[in-house]
N, C-alpha and C positions, 0 to 999 in steps of 0.2 A: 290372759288378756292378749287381745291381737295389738298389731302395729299401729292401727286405725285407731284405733279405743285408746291406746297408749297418748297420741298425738292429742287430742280431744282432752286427756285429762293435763298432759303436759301444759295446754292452751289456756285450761281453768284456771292453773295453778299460776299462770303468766298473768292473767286478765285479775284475781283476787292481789294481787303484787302489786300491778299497776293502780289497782286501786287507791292502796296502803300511800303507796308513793304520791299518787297525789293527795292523799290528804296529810299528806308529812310536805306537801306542797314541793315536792319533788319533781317538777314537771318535768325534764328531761328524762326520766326512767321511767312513767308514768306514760308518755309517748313511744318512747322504745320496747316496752315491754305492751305496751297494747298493739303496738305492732306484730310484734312475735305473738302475740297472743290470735292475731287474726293469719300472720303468717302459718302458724302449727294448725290452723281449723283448714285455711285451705289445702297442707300438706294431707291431712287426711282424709280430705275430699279426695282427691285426688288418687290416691292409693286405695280408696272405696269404688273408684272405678277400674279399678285394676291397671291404671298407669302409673308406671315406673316415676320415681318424683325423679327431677332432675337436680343437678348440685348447686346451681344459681338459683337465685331470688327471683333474679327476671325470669328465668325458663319456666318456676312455677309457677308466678305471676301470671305469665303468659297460657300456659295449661292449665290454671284455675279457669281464665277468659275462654279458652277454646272449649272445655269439656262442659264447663257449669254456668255461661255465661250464650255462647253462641249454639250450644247443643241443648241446652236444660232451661227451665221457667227462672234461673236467677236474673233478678233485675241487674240491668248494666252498672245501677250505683252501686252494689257490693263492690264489683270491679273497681271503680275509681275508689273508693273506700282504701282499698287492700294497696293499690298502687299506691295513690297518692300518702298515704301512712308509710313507704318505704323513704321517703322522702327525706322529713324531718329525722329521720334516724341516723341517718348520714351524715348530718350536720353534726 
């Protein structure tokens, strides 16, 4: 299994978690882990383009927006999706 493929199943296994958690009404890990969960899809977007991911959140954030946002047919709300979900995690 590649790096790509690895990131995608890591993402699965974040997003069936976050699921759990909120119906355990666990919403603070339910948020956090859907974040990772969209954080890990666009790590591997990312490295499906052959760039290097970077070691901040923002940098890929931001290289999610450049490669698959202002270079590729992704709608700009993915974008704010992905951003705006870094948010409440921090709290």
């Amino acid at each position: 299994m590649d790096e790509t493929q690895a990131f995608f199943n890591k993402s699965k296994k974040k997003l069936l978690s976050a699921h759990s958690s909120y119906e355990l009404e666990d919403y603070s890990s339910a948020v956090s882990l859907s974040y990772y969960s969209m954080f890990l899809v666009a790590k591997a977007l990312i490295l499906k383009k052959g760039v290097k991911a970077p070691k901040t959140h923002n940098g890929l954030i931001y290289l999610f927006k450049v490669h698959y946002i202002e270079q590729d047919d992704f709608s700009y709300e993915k974008y704010v999706y992905l951003n705006n979900a870094r948010i409440p995690r921090l709290l």
